[in-house]
C-alpha positions in Angstrom: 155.5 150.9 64.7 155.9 147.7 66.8 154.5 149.1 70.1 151.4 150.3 68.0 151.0 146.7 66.6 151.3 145.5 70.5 148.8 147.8 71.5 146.6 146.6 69.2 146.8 143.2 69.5 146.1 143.6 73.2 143.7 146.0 72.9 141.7 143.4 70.3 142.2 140.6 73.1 140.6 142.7 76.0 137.8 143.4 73.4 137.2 139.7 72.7 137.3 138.9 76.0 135.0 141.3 77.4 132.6 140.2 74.7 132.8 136.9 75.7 132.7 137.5 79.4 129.1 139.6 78.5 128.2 136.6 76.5 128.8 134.3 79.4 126.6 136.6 82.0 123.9 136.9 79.1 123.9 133.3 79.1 124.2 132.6 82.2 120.9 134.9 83.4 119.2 132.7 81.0 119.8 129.8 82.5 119.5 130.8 85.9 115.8 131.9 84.8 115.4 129.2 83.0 112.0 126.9 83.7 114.2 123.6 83.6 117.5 124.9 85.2 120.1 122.5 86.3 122.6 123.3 88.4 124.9 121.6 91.3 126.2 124.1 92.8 123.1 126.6 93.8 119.4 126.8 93.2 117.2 130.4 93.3 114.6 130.8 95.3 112.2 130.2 93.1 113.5 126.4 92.1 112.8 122.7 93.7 115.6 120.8 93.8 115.5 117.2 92.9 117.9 114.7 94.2 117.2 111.4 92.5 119.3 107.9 93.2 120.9 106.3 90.2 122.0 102.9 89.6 122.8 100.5 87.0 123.2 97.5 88.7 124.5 95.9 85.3 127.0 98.7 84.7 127.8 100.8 87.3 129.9 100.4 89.8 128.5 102.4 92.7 125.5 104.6 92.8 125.1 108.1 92.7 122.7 111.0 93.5 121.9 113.4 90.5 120.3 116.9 91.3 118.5 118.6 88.9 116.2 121.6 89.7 112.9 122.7 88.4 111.5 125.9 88.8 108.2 126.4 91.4 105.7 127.5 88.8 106.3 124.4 86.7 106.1 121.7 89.4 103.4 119.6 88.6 100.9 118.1 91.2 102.2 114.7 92.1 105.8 113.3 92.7 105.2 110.8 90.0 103.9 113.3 87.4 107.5 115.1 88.0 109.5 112.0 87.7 107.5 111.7 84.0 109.2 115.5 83.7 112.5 114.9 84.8 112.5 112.1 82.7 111.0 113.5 79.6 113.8 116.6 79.7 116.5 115.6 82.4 117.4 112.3 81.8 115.9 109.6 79.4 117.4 106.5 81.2 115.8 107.0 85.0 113.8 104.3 85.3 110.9 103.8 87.7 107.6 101.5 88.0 104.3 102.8 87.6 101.0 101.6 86.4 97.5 103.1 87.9 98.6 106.7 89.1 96.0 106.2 91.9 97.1 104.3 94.3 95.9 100.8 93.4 98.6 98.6 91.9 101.5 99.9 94.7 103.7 100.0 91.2 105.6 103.2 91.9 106.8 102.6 96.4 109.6 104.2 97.0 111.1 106.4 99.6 110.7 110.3 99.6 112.2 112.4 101.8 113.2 109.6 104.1 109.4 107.9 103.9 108.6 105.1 102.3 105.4 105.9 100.0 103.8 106.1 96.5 105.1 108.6 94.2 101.2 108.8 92.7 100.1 110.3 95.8 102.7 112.2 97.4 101.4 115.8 96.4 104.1 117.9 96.0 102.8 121.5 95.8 101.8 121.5 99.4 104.8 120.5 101.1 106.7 122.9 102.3 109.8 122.2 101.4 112.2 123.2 98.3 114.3 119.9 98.1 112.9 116.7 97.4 115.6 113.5 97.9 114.3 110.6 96.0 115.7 107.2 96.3 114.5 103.0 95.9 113.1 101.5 98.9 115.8 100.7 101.3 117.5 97.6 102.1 116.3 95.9 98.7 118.1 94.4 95.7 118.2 97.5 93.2 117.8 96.2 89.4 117.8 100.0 88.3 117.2 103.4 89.3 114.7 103.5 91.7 113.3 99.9 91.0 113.8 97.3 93.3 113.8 93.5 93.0 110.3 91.9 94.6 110.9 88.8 93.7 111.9 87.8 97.7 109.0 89.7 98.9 106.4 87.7 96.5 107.5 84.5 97.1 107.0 85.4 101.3 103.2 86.4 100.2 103.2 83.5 98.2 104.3 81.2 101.9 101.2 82.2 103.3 98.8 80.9 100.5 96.9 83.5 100.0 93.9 81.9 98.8 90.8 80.5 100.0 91.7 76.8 101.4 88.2 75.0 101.8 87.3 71.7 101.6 84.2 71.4 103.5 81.8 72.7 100.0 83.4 70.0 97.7 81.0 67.0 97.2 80.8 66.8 93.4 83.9 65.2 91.4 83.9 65.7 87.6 86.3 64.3 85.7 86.8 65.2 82.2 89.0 63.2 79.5 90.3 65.1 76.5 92.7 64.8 73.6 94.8 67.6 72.6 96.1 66.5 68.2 99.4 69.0 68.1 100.6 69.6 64.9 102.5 66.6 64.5 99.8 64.2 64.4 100.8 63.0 68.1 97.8 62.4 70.6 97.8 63.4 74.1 95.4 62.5 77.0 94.8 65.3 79.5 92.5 64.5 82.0 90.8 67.4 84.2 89.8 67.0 87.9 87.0 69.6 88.5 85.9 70.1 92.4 82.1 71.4 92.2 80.6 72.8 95.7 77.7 71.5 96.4 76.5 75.2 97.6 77.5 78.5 98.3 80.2 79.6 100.3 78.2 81.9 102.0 79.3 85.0 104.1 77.5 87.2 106.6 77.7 90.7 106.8 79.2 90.6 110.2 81.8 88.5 109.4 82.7 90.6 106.0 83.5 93.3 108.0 86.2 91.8 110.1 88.0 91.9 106.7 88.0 96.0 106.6 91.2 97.6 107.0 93.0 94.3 105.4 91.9 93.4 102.1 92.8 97.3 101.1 96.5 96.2 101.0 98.0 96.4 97.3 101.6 94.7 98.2 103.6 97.9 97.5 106.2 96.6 100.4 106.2 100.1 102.2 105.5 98.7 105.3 107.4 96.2 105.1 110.8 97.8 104.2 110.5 100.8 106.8 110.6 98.0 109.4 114.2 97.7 111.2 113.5 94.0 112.0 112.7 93.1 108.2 115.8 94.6 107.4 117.7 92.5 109.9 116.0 89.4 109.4 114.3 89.0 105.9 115.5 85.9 105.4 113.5 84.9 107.6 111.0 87.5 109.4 108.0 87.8 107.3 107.6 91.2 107.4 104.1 93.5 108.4 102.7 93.0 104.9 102.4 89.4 104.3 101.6 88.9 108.0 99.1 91.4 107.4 97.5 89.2 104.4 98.3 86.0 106.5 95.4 87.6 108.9 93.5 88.4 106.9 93.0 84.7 105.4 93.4 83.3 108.9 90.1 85.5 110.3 88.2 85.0 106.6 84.6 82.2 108.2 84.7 80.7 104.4 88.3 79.1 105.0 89.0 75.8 105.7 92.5 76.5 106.4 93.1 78.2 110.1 94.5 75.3 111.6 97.5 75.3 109.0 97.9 78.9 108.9 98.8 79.3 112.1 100.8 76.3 112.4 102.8 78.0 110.1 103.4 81.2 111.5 103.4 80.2 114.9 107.7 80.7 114.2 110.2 82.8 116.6 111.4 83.8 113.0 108.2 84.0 110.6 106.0 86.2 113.2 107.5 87.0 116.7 110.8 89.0 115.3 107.7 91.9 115.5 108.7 94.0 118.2 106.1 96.7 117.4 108.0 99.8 115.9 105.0 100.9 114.4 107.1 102.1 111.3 104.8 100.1 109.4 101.2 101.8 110.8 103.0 105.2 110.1 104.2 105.1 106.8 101.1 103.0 105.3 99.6 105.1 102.1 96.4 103.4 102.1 96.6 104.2 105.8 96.6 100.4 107.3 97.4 99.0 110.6 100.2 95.9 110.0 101.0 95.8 113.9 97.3 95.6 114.6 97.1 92.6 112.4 100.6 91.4 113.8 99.2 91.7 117.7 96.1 90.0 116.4 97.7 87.4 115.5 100.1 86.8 118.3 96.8 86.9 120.5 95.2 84.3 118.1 97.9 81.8 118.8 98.1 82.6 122.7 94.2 81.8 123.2 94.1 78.7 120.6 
């Protein structure tokens, strides 16, 4: 009677564990075959694997690389559209900047598959390629994810004024007094200094075309962070974007301002730690020429 009742108890244990090893391949399969599978240690054939960089710079206390795959028929057309996906069914929390999704606002740089670009016009269902790895502009503060601090970068641009400085048109002062009554009764002059030209700041066709190939550029720093020398010298070094803009204001016939400007970047620091890579010219998405506008400038200042 005993060996019958340990035969049975082990032959009720091999039956619950073959059902659960049949549940585990059923379930398995499903996954596998699943349109949003995720998986670290092997992808199918059929699947597009996603390695994304994540960071908390408030809470974590290094980065790390999360893969996450997605299966070939439900790839959508552009890198930023699958970001939205990942982040709609993956992970809630990745965090990325975006704004136009046509290349406009330079919102959503960042570097894919070792190029610095935008995510809303890297086109994914023509690259040949079954792995994607997706991480923040390099050699930038990260705040989160795959967003980087600008603020260094903005107050460069910033340097350069990059604004019309003209002084030639202004003939007319009007000065304006007003009084502002705030809410406690207290009264407080402001007085307004208006500059009127006394024409127009005209232009000629020839001389709007010199501007071609540099107004285009939206600031979304991928030149300027695929460039070795920016990364050693930021601090200092400029970088091909804001010298870029600087030419462009500096070859503009309605400025005032070219004297200055080149005063100013006339710097063994600000402009001549350029020693043409070209990683800028290749990795442009609106397909500029930063070390054009870099040698023009050098040029500029040789022949002045």
């Amino acid at each position: 009677m005993l060996l019958y009742f340990i035969w049975l108890v082990h032959h009720y244990i091999y039956l619950m564990l073959d059902n659960v090893t049949d549940l585990y391949d059923s379930v398995s399969k499903k996954i596998k075959n699943s349109s949003y599978y995720t998986g670290n240690l092997y992808s199918l054939e059929d699947t597009i694997r996603y390695r994304v960089y994540l960071y908390d710079a408030y809470r974590d206390t290094y980065p790390v690389v999360q893969q996450w795959y997605l299966k070939r028929g439900d790839q959508l057309v552009m890198m930023l559209e699958n970001l939205f996906l990942l982040k709609n069914i993956k992970h809630e929390a990745l965090t990325f900047r975006r704004s136009c999704r046509e290349g406009i606002c330079g919102s959503c740089s960042m570097n894919i598959n070792g190029v610095n670009t935008l995510a809303c016009l890297f086109v994914t269902n023509t690259a040949n390629t079954s792995s994607y790895n997706i991480y923040p502009l390099p050699h930038m503060s990260i705040v989160k994810d795959l967003v980087v601090c600008m603020k260094h970068f903005y107050e460069q641009y910033k340097s350069i004024d990059p604004f019309l400085l003209e002084t030639s048109l202004l003939s007319e002062t009007l000065v304006e007094n007003m009084e502002s009554t705030f809410g406690n009764g207290f009264l407080y002059g402001i007085e307004i200094i208006i500059n009127m030209p006394s024409n127009e700041n005209y232009q000629s066709l020839e001389d709007r075309l010199l501007l071609d190939g540099l107004y285009e550029c939206i600031l979304c720093a991928c030149c300027s962070t695929s460039c070795p020398s920016y990364w050693w010298n930021r601090d200092k070094y400029l970088g091909p974007a804001v010298l870029l803009q600087a030419y462009r204001w500096i070859i503009d016939s309605r400025d005032d301002g070219f004297e200055a400007r080149v005063e100013y970047l006339d710097d063994i620091y600000r402009l001549y730690r350029c020693h043409t890579i070209l990683n800028c010219t290749h990795c442009c998405p609106k397909k500029l020429n930063p070390a054009k506008a870099i040698s023009s400038i050098k040029t500029v200042i040789k022949y002045i």
